[in-house]
Every structure is written in C-alpha cells, then in structure tokens.
N, CA, C and O atoms as a MOPAC input file, in Angstrom:
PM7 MOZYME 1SCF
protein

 N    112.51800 1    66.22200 1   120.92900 1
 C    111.59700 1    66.92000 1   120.06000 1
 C    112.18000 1    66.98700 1   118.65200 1
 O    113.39900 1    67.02400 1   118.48900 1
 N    111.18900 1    67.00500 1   117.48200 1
 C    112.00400 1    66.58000 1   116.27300 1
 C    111.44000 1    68.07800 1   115.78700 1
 O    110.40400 1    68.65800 1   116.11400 1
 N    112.45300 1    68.46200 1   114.93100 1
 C    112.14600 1    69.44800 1   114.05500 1
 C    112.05600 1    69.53500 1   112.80800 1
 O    113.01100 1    69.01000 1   112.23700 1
 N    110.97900 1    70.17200 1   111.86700 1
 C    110.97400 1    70.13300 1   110.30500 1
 C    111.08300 1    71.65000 1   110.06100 1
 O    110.59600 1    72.66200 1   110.56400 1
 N    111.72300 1    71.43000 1   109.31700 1
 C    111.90000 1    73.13100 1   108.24400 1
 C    111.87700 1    72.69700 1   106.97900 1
 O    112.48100 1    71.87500 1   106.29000 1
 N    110.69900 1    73.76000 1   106.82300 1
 C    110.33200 1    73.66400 1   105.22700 1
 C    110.80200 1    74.73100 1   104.49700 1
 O    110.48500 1    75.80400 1   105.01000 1
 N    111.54100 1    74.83600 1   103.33200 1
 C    111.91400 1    76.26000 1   102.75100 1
 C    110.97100 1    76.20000 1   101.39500 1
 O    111.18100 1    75.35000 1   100.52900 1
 N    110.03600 1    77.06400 1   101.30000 1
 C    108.97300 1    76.96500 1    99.70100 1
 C    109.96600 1    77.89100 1    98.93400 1
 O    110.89300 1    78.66400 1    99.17600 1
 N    109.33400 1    77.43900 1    97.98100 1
 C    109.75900 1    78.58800 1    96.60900 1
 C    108.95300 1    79.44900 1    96.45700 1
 O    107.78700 1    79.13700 1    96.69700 1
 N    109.21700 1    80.74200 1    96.04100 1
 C    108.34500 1    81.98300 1    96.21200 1
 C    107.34700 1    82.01800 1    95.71500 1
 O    107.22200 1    81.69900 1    94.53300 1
 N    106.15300 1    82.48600 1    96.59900 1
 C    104.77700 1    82.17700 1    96.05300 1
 C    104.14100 1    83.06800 1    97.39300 1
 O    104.67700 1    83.12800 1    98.49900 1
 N    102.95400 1    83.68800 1    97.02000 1
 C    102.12500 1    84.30000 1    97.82900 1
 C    101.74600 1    84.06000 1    99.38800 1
 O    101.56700 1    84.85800 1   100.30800 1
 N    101.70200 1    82.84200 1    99.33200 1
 C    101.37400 1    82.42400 1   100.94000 1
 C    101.55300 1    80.77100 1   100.50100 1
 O    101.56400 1    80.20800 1    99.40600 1
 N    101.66300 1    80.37300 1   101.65300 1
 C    101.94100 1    78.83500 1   101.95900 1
 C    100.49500 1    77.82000 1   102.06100 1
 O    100.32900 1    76.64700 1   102.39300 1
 N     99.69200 1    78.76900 1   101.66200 1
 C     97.89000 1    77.83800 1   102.34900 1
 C     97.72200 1    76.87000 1   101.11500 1
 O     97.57500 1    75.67100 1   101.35200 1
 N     97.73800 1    77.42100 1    99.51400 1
 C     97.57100 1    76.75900 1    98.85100 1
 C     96.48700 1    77.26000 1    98.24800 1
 O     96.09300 1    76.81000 1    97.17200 1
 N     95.82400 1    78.36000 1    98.95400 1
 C     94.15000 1    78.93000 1    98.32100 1
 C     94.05800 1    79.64600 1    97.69700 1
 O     93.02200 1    79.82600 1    97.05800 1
 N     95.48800 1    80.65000 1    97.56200 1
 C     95.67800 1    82.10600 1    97.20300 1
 C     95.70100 1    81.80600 1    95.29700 1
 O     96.10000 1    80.74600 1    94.81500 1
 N     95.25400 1    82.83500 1    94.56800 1
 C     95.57800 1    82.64600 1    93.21400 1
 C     94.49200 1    81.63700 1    92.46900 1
 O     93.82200 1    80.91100 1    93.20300 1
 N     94.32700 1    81.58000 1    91.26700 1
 C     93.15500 1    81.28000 1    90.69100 1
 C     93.09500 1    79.65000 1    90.56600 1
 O     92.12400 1    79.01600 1    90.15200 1
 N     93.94900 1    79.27900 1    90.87200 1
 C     93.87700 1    77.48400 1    91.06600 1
 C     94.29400 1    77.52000 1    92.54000 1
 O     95.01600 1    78.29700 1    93.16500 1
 N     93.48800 1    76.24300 1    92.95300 1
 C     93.66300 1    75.83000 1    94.67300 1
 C     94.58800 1    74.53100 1    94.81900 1
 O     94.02200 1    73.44800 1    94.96600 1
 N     96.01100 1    74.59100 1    94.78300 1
 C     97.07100 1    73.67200 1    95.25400 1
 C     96.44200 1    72.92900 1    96.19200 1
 O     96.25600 1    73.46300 1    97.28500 1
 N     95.94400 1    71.43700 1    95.95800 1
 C     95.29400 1    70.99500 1    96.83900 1
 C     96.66100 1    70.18300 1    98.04500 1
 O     96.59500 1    70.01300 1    99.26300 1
 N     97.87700 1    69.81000 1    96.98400 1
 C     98.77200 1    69.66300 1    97.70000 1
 C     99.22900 1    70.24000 1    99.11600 1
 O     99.45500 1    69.62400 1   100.15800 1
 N     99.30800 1    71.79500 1    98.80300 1
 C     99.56200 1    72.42900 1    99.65100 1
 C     98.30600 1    72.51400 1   100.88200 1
 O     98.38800 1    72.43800 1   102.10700 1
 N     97.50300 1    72.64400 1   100.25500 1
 C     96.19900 1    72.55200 1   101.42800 1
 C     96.13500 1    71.44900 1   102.30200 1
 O     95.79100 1    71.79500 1   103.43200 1
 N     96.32200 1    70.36900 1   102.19000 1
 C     96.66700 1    68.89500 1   102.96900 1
 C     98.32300 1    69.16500 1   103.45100 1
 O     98.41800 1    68.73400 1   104.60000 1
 N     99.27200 1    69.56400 1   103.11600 1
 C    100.49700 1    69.61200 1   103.84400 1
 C    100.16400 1    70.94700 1   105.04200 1
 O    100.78000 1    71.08700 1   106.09900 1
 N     99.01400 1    71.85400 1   104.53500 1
 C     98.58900 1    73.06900 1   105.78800 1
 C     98.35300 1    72.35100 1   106.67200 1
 O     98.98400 1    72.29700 1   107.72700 1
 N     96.74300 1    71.23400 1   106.15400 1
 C     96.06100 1    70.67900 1   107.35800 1
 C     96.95200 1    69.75200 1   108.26000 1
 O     96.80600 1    69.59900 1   109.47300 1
 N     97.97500 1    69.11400 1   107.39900 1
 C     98.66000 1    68.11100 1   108.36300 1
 C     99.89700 1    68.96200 1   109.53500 1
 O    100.22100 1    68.45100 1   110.60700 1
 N    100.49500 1    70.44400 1   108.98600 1
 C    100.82700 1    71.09000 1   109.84400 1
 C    100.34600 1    71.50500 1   110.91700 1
 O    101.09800 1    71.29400 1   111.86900 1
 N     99.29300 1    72.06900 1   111.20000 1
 C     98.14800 1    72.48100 1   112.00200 1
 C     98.34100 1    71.10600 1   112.79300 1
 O     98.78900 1    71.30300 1   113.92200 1
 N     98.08800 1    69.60000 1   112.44700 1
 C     97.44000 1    68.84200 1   113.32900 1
 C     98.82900 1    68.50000 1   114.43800 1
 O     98.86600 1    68.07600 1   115.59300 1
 N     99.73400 1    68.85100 1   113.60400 1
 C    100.89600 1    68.16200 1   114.43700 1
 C    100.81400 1    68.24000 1   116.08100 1
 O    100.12400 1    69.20600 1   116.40500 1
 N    101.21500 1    67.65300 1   116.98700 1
 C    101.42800 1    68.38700 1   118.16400 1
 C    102.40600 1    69.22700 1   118.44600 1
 O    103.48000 1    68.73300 1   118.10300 1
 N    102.53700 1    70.43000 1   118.98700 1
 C    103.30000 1    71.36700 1   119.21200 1
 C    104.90600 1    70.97500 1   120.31200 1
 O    106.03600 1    71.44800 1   120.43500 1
 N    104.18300 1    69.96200 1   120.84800 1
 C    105.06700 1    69.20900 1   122.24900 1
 C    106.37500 1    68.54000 1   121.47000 1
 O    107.52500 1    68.51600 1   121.90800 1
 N    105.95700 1    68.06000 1   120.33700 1
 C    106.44500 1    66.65000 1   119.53900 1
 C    107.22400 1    67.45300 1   118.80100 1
 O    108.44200 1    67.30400 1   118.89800 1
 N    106.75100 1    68.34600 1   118.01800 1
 C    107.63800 1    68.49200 1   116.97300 1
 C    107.65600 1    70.48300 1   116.27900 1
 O    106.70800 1    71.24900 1   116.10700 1
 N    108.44700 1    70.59200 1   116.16200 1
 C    108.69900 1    72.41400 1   116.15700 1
 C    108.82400 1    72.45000 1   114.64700 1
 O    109.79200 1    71.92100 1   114.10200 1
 N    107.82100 1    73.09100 1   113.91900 1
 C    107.79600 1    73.89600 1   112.53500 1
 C    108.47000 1    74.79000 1   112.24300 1
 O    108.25500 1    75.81200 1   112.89400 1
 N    109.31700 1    74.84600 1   111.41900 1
 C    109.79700 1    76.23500 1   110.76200 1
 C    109.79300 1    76.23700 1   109.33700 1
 O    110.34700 1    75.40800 1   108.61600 1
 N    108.88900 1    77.58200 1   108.86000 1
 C    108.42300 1    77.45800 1   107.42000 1
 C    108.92000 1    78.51600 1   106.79500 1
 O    108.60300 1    79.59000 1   107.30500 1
 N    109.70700 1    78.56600 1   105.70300 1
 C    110.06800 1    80.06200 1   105.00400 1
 C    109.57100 1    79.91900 1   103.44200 1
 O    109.43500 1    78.87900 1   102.79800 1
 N    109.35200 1    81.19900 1   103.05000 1
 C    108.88800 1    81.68800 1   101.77400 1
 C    109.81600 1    82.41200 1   100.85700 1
 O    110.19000 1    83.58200 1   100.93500 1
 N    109.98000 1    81.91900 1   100.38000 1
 C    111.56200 1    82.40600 1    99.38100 1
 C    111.43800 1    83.88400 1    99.29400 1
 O    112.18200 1    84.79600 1    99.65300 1
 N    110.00700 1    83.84500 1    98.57500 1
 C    109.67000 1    85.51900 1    98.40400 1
 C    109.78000 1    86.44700 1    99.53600 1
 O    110.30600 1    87.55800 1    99.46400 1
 N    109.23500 1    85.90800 1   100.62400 1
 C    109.05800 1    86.77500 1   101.96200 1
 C    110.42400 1    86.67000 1   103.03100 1
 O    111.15300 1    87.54100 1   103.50500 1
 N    110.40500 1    85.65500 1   103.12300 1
 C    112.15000 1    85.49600 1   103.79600 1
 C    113.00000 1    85.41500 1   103.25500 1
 O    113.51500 1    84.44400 1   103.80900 1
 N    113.83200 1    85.77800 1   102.30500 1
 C    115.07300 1    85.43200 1   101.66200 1
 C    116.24000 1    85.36600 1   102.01800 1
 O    117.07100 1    84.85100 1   101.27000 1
 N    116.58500 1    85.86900 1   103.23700 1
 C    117.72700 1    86.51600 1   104.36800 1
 C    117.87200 1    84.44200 1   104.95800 1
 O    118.96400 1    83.87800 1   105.02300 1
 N    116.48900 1    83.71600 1   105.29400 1
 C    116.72500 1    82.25300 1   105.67400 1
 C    117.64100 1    80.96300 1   104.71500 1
 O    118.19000 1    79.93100 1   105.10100 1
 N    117.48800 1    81.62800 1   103.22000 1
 C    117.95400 1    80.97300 1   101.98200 1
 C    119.80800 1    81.18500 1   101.66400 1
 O    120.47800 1    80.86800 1   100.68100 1
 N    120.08500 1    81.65900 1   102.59300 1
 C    121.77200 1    82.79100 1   102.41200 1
 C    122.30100 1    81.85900 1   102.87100 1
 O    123.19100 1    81.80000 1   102.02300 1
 N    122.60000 1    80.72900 1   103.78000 1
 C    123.33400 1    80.26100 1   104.57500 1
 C    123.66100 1    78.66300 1   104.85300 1
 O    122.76100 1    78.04300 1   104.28700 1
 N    124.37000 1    77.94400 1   105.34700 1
 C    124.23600 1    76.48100 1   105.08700 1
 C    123.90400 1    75.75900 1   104.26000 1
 O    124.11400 1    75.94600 1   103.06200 1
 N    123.31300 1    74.78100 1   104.75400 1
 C    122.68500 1    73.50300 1   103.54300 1
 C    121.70100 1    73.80000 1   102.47900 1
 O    121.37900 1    73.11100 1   101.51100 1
 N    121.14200 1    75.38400 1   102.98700 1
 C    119.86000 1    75.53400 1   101.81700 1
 C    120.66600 1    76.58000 1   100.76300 1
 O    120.24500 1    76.70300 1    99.61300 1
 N    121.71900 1    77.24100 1   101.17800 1
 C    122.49600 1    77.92900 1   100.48000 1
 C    123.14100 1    77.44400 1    99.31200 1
 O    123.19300 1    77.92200 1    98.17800 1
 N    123.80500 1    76.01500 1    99.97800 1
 C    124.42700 1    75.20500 1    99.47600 1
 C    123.52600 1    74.51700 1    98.21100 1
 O    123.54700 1    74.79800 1    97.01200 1
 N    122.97700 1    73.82200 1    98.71500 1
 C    121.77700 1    73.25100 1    97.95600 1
 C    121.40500 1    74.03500 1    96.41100 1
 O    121.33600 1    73.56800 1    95.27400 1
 N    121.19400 1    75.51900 1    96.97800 1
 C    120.26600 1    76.57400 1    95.71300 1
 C    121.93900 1    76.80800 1    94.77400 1
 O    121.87800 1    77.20400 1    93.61000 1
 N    123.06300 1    76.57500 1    95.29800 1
 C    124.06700 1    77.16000 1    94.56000 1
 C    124.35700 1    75.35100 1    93.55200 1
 O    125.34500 1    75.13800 1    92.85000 1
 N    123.94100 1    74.98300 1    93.63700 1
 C    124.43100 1    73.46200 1    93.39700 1
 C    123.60200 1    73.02400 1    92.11000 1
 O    124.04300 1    72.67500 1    91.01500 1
 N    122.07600 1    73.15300 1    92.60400 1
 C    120.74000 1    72.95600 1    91.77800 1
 C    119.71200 1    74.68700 1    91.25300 1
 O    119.48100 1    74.92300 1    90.06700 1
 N    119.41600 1    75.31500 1    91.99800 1
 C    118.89400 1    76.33700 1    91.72000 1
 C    117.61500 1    76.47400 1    92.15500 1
 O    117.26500 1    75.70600 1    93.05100 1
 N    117.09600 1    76.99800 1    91.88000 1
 C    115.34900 1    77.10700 1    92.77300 1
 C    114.88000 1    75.97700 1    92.45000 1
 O    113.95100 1    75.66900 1    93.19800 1
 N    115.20700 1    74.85400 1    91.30100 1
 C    114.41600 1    73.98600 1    91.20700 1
 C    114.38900 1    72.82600 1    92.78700 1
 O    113.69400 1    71.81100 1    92.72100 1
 N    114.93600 1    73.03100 1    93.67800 1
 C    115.70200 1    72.44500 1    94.62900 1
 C    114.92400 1    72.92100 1    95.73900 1
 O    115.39200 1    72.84100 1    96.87500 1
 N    113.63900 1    73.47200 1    95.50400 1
 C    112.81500 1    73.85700 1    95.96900 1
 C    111.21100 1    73.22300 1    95.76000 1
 O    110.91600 1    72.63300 1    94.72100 1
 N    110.51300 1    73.36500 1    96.55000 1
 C    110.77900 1    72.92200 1    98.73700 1
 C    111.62400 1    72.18100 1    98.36500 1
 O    111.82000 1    71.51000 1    97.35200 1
 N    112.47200 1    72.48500 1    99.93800 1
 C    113.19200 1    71.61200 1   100.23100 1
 C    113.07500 1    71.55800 1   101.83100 1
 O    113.16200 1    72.51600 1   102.59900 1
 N    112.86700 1    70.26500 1   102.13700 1
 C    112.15000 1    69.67000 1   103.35800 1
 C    113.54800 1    69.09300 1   104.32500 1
 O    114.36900 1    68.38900 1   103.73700 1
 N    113.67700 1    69.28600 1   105.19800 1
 C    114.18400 1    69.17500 1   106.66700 1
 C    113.90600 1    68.96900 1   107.84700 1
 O    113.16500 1    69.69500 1   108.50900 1
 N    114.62300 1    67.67200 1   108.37000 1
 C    113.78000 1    66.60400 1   109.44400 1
 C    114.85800 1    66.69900 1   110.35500 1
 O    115.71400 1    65.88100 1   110.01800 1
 N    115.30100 1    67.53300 1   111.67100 1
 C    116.17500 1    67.84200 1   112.64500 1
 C    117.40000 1    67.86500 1   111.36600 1
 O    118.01600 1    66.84400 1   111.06000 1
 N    117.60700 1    69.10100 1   110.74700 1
 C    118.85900 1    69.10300 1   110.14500 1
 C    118.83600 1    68.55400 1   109.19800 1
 O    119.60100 1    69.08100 1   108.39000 1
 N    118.14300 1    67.38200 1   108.66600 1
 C    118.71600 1    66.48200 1   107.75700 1
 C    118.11700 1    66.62600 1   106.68200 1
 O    116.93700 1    66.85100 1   106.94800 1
 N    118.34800 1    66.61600 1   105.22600 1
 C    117.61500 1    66.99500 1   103.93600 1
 C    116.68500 1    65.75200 1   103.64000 1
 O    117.19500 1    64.77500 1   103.09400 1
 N    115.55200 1    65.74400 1   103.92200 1
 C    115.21200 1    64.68600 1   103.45200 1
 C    114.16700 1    64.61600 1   102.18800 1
 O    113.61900 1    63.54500 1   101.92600 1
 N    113.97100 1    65.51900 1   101.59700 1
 C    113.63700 1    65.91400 1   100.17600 1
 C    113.89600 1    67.32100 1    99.68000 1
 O    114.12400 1    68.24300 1   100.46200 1
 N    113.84000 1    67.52700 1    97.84600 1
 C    114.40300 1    68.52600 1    97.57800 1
 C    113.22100 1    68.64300 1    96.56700 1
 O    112.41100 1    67.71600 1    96.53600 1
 N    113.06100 1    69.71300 1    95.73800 1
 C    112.02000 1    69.91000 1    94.49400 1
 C    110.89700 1    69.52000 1    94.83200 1
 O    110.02600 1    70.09000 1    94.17500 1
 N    110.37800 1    68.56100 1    95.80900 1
 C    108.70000 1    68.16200 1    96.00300 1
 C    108.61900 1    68.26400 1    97.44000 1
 O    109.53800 1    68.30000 1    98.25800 1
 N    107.66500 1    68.29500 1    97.57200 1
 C    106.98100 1    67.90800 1    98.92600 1
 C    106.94300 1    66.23900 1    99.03800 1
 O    106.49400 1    65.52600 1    98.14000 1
 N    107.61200 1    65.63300 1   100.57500 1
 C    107.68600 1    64.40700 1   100.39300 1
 C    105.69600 1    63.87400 1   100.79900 1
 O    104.86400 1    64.78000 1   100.82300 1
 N    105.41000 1    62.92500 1   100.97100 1
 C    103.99700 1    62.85800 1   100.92300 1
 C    103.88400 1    62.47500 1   102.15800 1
 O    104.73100 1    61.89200 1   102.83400 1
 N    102.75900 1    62.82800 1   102.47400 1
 C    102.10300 1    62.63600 1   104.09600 1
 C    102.47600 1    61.43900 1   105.13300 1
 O    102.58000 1    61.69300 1   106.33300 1
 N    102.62100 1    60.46900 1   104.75900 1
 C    102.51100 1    59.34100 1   105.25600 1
 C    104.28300 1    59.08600 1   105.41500 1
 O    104.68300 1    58.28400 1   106.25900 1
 N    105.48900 1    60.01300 1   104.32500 1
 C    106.76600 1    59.58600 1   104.56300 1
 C    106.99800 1    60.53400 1   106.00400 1
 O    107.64300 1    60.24700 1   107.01200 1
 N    106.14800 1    61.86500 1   105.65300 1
 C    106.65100 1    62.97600 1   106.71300 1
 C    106.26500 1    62.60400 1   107.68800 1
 O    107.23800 1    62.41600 1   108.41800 1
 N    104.96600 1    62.26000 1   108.39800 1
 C    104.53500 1    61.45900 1   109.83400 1
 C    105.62500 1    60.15800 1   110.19300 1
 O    105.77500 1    59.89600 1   111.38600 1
 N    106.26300 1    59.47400 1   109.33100 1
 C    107.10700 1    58.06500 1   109.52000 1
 C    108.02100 1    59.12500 1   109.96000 1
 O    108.30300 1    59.05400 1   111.15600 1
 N    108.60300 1    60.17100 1   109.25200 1
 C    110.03800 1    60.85000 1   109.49400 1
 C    109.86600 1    61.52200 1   111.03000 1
 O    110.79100 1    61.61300 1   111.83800 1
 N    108.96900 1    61.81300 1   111.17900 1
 C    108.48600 1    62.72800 1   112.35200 1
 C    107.69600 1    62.16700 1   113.68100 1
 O    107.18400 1    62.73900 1   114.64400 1
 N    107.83800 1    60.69300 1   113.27000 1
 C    107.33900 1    59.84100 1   114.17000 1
 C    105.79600 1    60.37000 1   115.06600 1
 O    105.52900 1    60.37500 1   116.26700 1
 N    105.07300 1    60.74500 1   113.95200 1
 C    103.68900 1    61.54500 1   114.36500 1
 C    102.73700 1    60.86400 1   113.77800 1
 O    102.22000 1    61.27200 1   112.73800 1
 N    102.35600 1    59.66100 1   114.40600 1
 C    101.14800 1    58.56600 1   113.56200 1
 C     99.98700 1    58.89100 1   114.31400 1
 O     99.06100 1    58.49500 1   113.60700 1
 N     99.58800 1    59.30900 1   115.18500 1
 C     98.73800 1    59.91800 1   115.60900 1
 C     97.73100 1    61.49700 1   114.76100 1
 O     96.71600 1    62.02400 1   115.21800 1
 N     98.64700 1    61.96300 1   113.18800 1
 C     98.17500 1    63.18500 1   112.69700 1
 C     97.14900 1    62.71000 1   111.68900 1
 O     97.09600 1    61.75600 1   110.91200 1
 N     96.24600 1    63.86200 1   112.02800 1
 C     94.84000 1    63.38200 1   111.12900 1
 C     95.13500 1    63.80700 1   109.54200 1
 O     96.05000 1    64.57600 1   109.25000 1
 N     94.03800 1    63.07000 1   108.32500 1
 C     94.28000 1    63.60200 1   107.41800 1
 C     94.93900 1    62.42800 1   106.37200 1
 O     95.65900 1    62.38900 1   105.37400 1
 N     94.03800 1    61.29000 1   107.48000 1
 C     94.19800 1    59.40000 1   106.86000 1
 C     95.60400 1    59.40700 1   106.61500 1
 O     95.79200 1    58.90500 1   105.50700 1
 N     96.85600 1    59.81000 1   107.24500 1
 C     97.71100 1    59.39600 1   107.21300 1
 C     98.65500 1    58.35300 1   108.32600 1
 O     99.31500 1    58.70000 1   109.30600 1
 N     98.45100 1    57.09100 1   107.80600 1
 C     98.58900 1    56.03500 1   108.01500 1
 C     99.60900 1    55.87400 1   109.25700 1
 O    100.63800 1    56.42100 1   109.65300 1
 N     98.65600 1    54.69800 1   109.69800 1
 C    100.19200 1    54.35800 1   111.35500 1
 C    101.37700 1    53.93700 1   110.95700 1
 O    101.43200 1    52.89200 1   110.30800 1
 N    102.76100 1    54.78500 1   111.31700 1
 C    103.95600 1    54.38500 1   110.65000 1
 C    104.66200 1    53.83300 1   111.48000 1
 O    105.88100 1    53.99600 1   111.54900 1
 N    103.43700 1    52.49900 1   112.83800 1
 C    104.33900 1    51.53700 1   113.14800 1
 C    105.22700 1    50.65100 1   112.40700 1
 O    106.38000 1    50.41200 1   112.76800 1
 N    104.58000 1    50.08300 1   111.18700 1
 C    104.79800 1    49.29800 1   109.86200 1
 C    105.05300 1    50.02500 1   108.57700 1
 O    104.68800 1    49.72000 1   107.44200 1
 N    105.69100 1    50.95700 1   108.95300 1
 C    106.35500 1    51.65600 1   107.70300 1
 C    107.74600 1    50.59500 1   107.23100 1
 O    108.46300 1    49.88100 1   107.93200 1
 N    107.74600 1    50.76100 1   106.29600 1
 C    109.04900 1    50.22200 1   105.38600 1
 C    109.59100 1    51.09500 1   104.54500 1
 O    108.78700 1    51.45500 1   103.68500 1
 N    110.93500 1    51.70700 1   104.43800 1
 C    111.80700 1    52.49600 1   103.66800 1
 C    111.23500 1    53.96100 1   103.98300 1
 O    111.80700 1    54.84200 1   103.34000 1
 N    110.43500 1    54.30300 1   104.66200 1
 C    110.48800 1    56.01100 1   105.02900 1
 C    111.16200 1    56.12300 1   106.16000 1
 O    112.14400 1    56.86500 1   106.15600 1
 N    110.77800 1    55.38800 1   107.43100 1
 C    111.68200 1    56.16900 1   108.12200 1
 C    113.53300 1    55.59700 1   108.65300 1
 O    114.26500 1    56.37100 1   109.27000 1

C-alpha cells in the first residue's frame, strides 16, 4: 500500500472553495483525493494553520528550517519528498501512486516517462 502525505500551508480548509476566489487547483487535487482507492493508497493531509504540532519533526521540519514556508505543500510518496512549494500535477501523482485507474482525465501511467 503506498502512502501520500500532503503538508499545505496555512489556509482555511483544503477544498479550495473557501474565500472569495475558488483555487481551482485545489478543487481537482480534492476530486482526485476522494477518487483514490482507499485499499491502494492511505492519505494523510495537514494544514499548517490547524495542525502545526505535524510540521515540528523530521523531513518537514527539516525542510521548513532550510527553505521556510515557501517549501510549502510539500508532497510525500511513502516517505519520500517528491515535491516542495507546488502541488505536483495530476497525472505525476497517479504515475507516483501507481493509481491509473483515478478519474479526473488523468492519464494511464502505463507509458509514463520521467514521473514515476
């Protein structure tokens, strides 16, 4: 089973809807969370603002003492950093997560090249 942990930078909620502009980014990284299968692959999502006690320790500790919030999201694929400051895009995270089956036209990553 593969695991992703996402750590956001502080912000109201993670949906993308909240606040007077609609992060459409974030709204497509919701929907593609939701589709994942639960069997396959285990989510863990923190909010800088709301969890901060998750940001104290290891690699994300490390990371924020190195770069600073800009180092935020910072995305994690079983342990491993595999982006920092952005959200990586749909089609690298399904290759990383070996989830070509997730809706949300993100592409079969039998024939991926350089994501996974």
């Amino acid at each position: 089973m593969k695991t992703l942990k996402i750590y956001d930078p502080a912000m109201c909620c993670s949906s993308g809807v909240c606040g007077p502009d609609v992060d459409t980014e974030l709204v497509q990284l919701a929907g593609f969370l939701k589709n994942l299968d639960e069997a396959a692959v285990t989510v863990e999502r923190y909010n800088l603002s709301q969890q901060p006690a998750a940001y104290t320790s290891g690699i994300i500790a490390e990371t924020l003492k190195e770069k600073g919030t800009a180092a935020l999201p910072l995305v994690l694929v079983d342990d491993e950093v595999v982006s920092t400051g952005s959200y990586p895009d749909l089609a690298t995270l399904a290759c990383l997560l070996g989830t070509s089956g997730v809706s949300l036209d993100v592409p079969d990553c039998s024939g991926c090249s350089g994501c996974c």
